[in-house]
Each structure stands twice: as structure tokens, then as C-alpha cells.
C-alpha positions in Angstrom: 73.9 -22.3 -73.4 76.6 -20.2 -75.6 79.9 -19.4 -74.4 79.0 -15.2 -74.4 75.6 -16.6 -71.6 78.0 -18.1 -69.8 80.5 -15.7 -69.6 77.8 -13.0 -69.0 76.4 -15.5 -66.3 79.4 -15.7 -64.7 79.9 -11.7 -64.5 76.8 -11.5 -62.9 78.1 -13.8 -60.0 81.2 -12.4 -59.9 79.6 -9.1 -59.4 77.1 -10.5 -56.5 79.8 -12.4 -55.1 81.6 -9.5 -54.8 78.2 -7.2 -53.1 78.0 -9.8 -50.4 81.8 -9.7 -49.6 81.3 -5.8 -49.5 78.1 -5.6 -47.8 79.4 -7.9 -44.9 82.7 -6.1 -44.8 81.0 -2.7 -44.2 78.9 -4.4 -41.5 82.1 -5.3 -39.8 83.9 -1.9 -41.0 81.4 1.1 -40.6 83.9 3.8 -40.0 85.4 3.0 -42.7 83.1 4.5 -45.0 82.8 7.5 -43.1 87.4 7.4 -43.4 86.8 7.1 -47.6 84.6 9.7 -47.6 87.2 12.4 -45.6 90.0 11.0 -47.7 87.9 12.0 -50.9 87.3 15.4 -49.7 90.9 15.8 -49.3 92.8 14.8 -51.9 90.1 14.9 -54.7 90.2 18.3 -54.7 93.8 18.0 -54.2 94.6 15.9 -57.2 93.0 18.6 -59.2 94.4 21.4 -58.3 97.6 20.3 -58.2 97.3 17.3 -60.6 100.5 15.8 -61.9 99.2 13.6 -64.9 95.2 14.7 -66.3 93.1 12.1 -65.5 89.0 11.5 -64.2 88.3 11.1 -60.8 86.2 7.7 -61.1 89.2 6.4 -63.2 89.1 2.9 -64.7 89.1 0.4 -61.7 88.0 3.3 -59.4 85.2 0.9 -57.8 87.1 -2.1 -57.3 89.6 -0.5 -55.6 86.8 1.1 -53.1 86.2 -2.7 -52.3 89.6 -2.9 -51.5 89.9 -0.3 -49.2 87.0 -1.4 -47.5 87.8 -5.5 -47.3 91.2 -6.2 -46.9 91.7 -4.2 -44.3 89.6 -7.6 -42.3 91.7 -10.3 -43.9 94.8 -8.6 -43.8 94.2 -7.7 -40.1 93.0 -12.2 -39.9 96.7 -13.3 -41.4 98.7 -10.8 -39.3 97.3 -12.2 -36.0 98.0 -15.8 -36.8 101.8 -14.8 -38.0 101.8 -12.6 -34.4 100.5 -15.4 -32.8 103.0 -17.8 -34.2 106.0 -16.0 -35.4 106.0 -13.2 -33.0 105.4 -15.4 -29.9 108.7 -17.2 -30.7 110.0 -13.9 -31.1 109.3 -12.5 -28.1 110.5 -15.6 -26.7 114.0 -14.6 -27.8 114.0 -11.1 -26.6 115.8 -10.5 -22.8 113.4 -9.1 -20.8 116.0 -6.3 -20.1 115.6 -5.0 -23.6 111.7 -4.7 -22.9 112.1 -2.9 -19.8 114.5 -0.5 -21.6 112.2 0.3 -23.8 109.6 0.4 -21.4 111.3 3.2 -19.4 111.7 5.3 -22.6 109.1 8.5 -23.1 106.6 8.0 -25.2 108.1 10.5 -28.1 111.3 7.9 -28.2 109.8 5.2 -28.0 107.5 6.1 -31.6 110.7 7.3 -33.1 112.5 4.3 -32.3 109.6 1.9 -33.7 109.3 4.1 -36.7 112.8 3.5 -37.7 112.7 -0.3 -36.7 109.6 -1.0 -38.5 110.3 1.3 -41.7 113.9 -1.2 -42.1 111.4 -4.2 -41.4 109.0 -3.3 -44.3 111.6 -2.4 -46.2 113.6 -5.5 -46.5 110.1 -7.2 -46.3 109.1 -5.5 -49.7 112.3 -5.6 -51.0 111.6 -9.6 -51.1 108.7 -8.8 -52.6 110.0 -8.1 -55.5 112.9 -10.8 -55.7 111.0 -14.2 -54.0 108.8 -15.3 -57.1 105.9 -16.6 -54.7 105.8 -13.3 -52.9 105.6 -11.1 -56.2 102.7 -13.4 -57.2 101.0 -11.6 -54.8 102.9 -8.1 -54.7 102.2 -7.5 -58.5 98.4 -7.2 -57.6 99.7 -3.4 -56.1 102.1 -2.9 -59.1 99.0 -3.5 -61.9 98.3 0.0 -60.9 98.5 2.1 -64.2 96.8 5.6 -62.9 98.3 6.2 -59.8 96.1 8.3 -57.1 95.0 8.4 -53.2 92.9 5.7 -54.0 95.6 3.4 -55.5 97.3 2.8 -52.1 94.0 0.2 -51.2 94.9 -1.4 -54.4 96.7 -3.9 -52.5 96.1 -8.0 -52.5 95.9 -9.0 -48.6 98.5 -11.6 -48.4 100.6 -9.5 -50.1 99.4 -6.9 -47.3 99.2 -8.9 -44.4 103.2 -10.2 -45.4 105.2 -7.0 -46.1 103.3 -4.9 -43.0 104.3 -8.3 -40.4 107.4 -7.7 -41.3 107.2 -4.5 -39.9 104.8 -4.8 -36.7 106.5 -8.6 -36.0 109.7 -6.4 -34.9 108.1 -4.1 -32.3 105.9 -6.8 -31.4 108.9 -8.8 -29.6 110.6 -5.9 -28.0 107.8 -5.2 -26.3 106.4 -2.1 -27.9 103.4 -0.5 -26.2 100.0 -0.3 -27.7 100.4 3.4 -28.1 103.5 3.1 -30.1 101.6 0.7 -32.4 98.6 2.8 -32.9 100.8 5.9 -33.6 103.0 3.5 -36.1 99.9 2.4 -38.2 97.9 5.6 -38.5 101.5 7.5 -39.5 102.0 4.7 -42.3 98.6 4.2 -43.3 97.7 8.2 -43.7 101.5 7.9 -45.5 100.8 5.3 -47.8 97.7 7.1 -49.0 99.6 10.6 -49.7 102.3 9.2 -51.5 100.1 7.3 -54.1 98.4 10.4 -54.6 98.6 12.3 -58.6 100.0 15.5 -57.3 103.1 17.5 -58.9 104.0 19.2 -55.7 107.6 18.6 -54.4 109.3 19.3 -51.2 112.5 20.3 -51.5 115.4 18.6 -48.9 112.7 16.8 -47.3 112.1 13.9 -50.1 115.4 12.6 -49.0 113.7 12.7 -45.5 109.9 11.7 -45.4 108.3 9.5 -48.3 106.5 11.7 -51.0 104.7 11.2 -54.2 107.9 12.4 -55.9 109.7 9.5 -54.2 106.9 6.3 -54.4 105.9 7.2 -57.9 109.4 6.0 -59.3 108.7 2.8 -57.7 105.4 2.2 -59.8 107.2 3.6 -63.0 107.0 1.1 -65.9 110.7 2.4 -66.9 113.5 0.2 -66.8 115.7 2.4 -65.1 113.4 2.5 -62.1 112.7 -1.2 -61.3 114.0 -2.5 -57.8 114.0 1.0 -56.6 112.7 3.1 -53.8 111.0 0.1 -51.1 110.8 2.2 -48.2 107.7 3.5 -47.9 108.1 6.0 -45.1 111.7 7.3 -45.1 113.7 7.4 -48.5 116.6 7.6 -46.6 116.4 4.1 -45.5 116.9 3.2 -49.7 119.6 5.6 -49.8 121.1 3.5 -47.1 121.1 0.2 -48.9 121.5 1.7 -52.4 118.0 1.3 -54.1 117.3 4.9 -54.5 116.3 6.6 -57.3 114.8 10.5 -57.6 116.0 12.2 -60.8 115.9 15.7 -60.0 113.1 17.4 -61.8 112.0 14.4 -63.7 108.7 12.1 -63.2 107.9 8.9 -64.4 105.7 8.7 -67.8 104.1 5.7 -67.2 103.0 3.1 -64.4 101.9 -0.7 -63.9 103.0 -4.1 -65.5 103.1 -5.6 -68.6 100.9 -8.2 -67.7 97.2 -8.8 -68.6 95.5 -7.9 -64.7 91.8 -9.0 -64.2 89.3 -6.9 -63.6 87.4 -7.2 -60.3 88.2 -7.8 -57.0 87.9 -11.4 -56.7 89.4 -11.9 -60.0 92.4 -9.9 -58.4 92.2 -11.7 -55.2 92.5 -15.0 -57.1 94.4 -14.2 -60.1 98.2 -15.1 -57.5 97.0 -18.5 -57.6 96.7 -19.0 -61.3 99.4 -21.0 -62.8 99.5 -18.0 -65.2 100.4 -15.6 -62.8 104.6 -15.4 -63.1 106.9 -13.1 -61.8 107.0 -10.4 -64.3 111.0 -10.8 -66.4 110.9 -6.9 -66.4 111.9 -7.2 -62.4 114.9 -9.1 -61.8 116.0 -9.8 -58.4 117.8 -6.4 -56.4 121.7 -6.6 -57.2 123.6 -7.5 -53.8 124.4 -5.2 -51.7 128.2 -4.2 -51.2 
């Protein structure tokens, strides 16, 4: 057998590999077809309207990153519990039971603010390490390979990489006690969030990007431009980079291009494996944050 059977071979069980993971996934995950397809209805017709860079729906990787959407949702969901289980027990543990009931006796509407703040500093000093701990950015660059950014882009994600930077943020409210409520508000806010702000739309919104995470804001943190590495980590409230001196949102201007400089593989397993290659460096195009002052 030739080296081109093999590799064609190989393809082939890549890509039934990849079915089974899928097909089991969407056993586990019905609704979440029925979630892709009212997310396509909105911001398809979204992205074209109002379309910041001209590019096809079904864009290069378009399929992959459906798998994505649909499987790491289940492993990311597998590592959080065992770092809840562990890490956030021992948490907890450390937590006086007066600062639960505090939070207990709050309204509902303070309590959600509260956790919103908490968790938005959690995930962003938790991505902030993404990009500076070389074993983490293994993993994180997965999400940065992204070239065409859209709605879809925000499943391109690896689920260590996942499961890690969203801990940091649930791991917090977690040990003070936060109630199930509060947590279901927290992760439909971010997730609906992370989706709109990946999203290939020119709009802008005035006083409010310093406020709320926007396209405007989270594009500059995909930009393959020097002058916007080791920017913009929040992903909910930009203020929270203004804060720790990471922000960066030229008025009126856009990035030109996205992604890495690195040679990505294509496929989801091939992405799900590629951290673990001895290949796979930290990119020398993102040195670590400078220190804070």
C-alpha cells in the first residue's frame, strides 16, 4: 500500500471516527440541534445584512466547527464537574458560612449581578493565563486558529481549553454558595454572549462597548496584528480590561485579519488532538501580558 492509500485510508477513518463521535453526541444533546438551527436563522441573515468582512456562509471549516458546537459541550461539561468536585469542594470548604447566608438573603436581581461581575474577573484572569502559561495556550490556540470569524466561530473552542477558562469562572460562585438560578442565568447570558460577539457584523454601539462585550470589542482579540495581542480577555464586560490595562478599541478602526501563524489541522479530532503534539508550541507572536502596575 502507497503512502497517498494510506493517507486517503486514514481520512476515511478520521471522518467515521468523527460520525460516531457526532452521532452519539446528538443522542445525548437533541436540543441542541434544534439551538444551531435558531442561531442560524438569526445571525445568518444577520451576517449578511450587516456583514463586516464578505465572506460564504458554509465558510472553510464550517462543518467541523458544527461538530464542535454539538460535542464539547459533553466533555467540557465531564472536566468541569471533576474540577467542581475537587477544586470547588475545597473551596467551599474555605468559605464562612456567613458569607453564604449573605448572599442567600440577597434578591434574586443582586444576586445575578453580583455573580456576573465575580465570574466575568474569574474568566478573565483565567483566559488571561491562557495566553501566557505555555501548557494552557497549547490548548487555547485551538480557538485563536480561527481566520473567518462568525456566530459559528465561538464553538470553535478545544474542551480543555473550555472546560479550564469557564471553571475559573463557575469555581468562584460555586463556593459562595450561589444558587442554581444564578448559575443558569450566568451561563445562558455568556453563552448567548460569546456567540454574538464572534459574529461578522459592522454594527457598533456607541458608549456601550466600553460597557457590554461586542463584536467591535472581541474581534481585536482574534486580530493577527501585533498591536492587538494580549488584549481584550474579558469576554462579557470590556470594562473589566480597562481595569487591568489590556484594552484595546481604536475608534473607527477594525482588525484586517484573524488567526495564527501556525499550520492548524483540519478536522475535529485532528484539532482535539493536535495540543498534545510535541509540534504544538506556544505561538512567539504572543508573549506573556506585561505586569500589571
Amino acid at each position: 500500500m502507497n503512502e497517498t492509500q494510506r493517507l486517503s485510508l486514514g481520512g476515511v477513518a478520521l471522518g467515521i471516527a468523527t460520525l460516531a463521535v457526532l452521532l452519539v453526541a446528538l443522542a445525548i444533546r437533541g436540543p441542541a440541534v434544534f439551538g444551531l438551527v435558531v442561531l442560524a436563522v438569526v445571525f445568518v441573515p444577520l451576517e449578511k445584512v450587516f456583514a463586516l468582512h464578505p465572506q460564504k456562509v458554509l465558510r472553510k471549516g464550517w462543518a467541523t466547527d458544527i461538530v464542535h458546537y454539538v460535542v464539547n459541550n459533553i466533555l467540557t461539561t465531564a472536566v468541569m464537574l471533576v474540577a467542581v468536585v475537587i477544586v470547588g469542594t475545597v473551596l467551599k470548604a474555605l468559605v464562612p458560612d456567613a458569607v453564604r447566608s449573605g448572599l442567600a438573603g440577597m434578591s434574586w436581581g443582586v444576586q445575578v449581578t453580583l455573580a456576573l461581575v465575580i465570574a466575568g474577573i474569574g474568566g478573565y484572569w483565567g483566559h488571561r493565563a491562557t495566553h501566557s502559561v505555555p501548557v494552557l495556550w497549547k490548548f487555547h490556540k485551538v480557538h485563536h486558529s480561527i481566520k473567518e470569524m462568525d456566530w459559528l466561530a465561538a464553538a470553535h473552542l478545544h474542551p480543555v481549553d473550555q472546560a479550564f477558562t469557564r471553571s475559573c469562572a463557575v469555581l468562584p460562585l460555586y463556593a459562595l454558595g450561589f444558587t442554581r438560578a444564578t448559575f443558569g442565568a450566568f451561563l445562558v447570558f455568556t453563552t448567548l454572549q460569546a456567540i454574538f460577539i464572534h459574529a461578522n457584523v459592522r454594527l457598533t454601539f456607541g458608549p456601550l462597548k466600553w460597557v457590554i462585550g461586542t463584536p467591535e470589542f472581541h474581534h481585536w482579540h482574534h486580530a493577527n496584528q501585533p498591536e492587538a495581542y494580549n488584549t481584550n480577555f474579558a469576554g462579557e464586560f470590556p470594562w473589566i480590561d480597562l481595569l487591568f490595562g489590556t484594552l484595546h478599541v481604536p475608534d473607527g478602526v477594525r482588525p484586517e485579519r484573524y488567526g495564527i501563524d501556525d499550520d492548524v489541522p483540519q478536522g475535529y479530532l485532528r484539532q482535539l488532538a493536535w495540543p498534545f503534539r510535541s509540534t504544538a508550541l506556544p505561538s512567539p507572536q504572543l508573549p506573556p501580558p506585561a505586569p500589571v502596575s
